[in-house]
N, C-alpha and C positions, 0 to 999 in steps of 0.2 A: 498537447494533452492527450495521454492513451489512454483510453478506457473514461472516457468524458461524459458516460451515460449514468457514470456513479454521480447520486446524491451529493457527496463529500467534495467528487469535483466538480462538479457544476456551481458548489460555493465559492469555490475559487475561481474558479472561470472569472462568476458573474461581480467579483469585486477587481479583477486583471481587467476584465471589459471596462467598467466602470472609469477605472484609469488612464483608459485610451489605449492599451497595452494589444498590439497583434496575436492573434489566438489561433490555432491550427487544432480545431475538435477530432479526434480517431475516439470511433466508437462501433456499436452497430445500429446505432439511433439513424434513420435517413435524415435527419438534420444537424448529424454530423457528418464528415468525411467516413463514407460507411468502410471494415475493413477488419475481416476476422484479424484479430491479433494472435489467435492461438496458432494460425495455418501459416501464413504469409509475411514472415519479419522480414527477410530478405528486399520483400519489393517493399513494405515501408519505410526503409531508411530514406530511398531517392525523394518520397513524400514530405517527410518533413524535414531537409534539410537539413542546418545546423542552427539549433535552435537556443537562446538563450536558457531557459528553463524547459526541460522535460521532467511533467507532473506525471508517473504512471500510477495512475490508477485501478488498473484490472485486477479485477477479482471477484470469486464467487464466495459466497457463505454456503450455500447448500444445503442440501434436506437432511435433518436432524436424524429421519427416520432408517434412511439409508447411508449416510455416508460412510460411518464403521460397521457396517454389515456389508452393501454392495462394492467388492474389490472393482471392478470398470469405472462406477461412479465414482470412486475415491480414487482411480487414477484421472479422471476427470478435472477432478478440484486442484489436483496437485498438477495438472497439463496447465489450467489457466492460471493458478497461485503462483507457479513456481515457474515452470519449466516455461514455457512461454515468455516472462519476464525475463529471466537468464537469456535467453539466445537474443531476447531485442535491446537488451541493457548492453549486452556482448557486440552486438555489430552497432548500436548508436555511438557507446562510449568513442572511439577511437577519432568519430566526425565533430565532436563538439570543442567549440572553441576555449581559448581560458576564459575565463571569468563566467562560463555557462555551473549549470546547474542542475543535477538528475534529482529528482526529489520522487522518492516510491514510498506507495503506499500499504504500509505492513501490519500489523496488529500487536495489540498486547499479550493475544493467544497466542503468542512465538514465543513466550517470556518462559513457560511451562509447561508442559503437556499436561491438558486436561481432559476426562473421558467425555465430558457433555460439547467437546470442540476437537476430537485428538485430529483426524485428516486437515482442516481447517488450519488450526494451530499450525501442526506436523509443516505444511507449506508456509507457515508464517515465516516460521523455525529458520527453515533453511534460505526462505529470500531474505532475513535479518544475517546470514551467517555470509551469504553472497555479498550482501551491499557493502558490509564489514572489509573483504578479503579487496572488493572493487575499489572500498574510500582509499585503502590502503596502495593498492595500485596506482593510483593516479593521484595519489598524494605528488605536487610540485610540479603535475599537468595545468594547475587552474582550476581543475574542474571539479566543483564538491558535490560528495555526494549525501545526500538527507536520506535517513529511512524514520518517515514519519508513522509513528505508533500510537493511532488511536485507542481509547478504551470502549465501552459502549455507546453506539452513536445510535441517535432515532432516525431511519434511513429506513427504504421499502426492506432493505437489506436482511433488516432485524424486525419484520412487523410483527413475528410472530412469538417475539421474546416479550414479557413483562417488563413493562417500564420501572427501572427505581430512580430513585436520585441521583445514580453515578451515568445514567446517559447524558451526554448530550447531545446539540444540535449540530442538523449539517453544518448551519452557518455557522457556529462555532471553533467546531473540526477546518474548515474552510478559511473562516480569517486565522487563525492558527497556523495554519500551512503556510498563505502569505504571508505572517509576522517572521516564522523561520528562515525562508527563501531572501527574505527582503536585509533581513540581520546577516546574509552571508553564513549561516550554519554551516558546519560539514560536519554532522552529527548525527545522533540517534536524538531523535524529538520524540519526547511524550504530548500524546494530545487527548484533554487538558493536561497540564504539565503535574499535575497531583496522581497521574495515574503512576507517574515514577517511584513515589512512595510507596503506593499503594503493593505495585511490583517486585520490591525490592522485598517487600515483609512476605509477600506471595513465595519467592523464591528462597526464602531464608526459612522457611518452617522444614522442618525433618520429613523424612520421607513418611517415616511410619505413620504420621500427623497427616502431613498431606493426602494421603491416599482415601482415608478413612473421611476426605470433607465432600461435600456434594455441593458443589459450583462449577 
């Protein structure tokens, strides 16, 4: 599991635990297996082996206030959203056996580009456009790949967002993940599965509409 110091995986973790299920945490939690993921893919491969299920979880949200104003800070977001995923998805994929499992964690903010999320999103964007070109690759390797796509989770992540009725919980997000992984998915997952709706009417308004809404 990379990036195990997310809310959303630690839900998952803690019902694979539960199960009896071996766990290998990468985080920078010291009660994980500590280990910058943005610096160091190379020597985490030898680390985790070949793992049935690899959960990546890494990623930041990032400060609202700066992220489309500070260019470094928003190459920042895009270092650990994207580019960091890409090279550790790049050098795992090839050691995993058939029947394993890449399961990444992307967002609904990849679905659209929106000004209250563009850097964020922007990185969603492009690790849903990777995992795409990657299922495709290793289609008749075995090995499936998930890009699970949350919508608004209640996580430290978002503490600083208003809650509506369309969050929900880690544990939600989390048994979610293990319902898909456990089904054998090799798909694009919405989590909850209503945010697919919700996206699809997101994506189908006209541009001139879209532009002019404030979400």
């Amino acid at each position: 599991m990379l990036g195990a110091t997310s809310a959303i995986a630690q839900a998952a973790a803690r019902i694979w635990a539960e199960r009896g299920e071996q766990l290998l945490l990468v985080g920078r939690d010291p009660q994980t297996v500590v280990h910058d993921l943005d610096r160091d893919q190379a020597g985490l491969v030898g680390r985790v082996g070949a793992p049935d299920v690899v959960l990546l979880a890494q990623g930041v949200f990032g400060d609202a206030s700066r992220r489309d104003r500070d260019p470094e800070y928003a190459e920042s977001i895009l270092r650990t959203n994207l580019i960091s995923p890409v090279r550790l998805l790049t050098l795992l994929a090839p050691a995993l056996p058939p029947g394993s499992c890449i399961a990444a964690l992307s967002s609904v903010a990849g679905d659209r580009g929106r000004a209250r999320v563009g850097v964020y999103g922007a990185s969603k964007a492009g690790l849903d456009s990777f995992l795409s070109a990657l299922r495709q690759r290793l289609q008749g390797s075995g090995v499936r790949v998930l890009a699970l796509k949350p919508g608004f989770v209640d996580t430290p992540m978002t503490a600083s967002l208003p809650k509506t009725p369309l969050f929900a919980s880690a544990a939600q997000v989390g048994r979610g993940i293990v319902r898909a992984v456990d089904m054998g998915r090799d798909a694009v997952v919405y989590l909850p599965w209503w945010w697919r709706l919700i996206m699809l009417a997101v994506k189908a308004l006209p541009e001139g509409v879209f532009k002019r809404l404030k979400f």
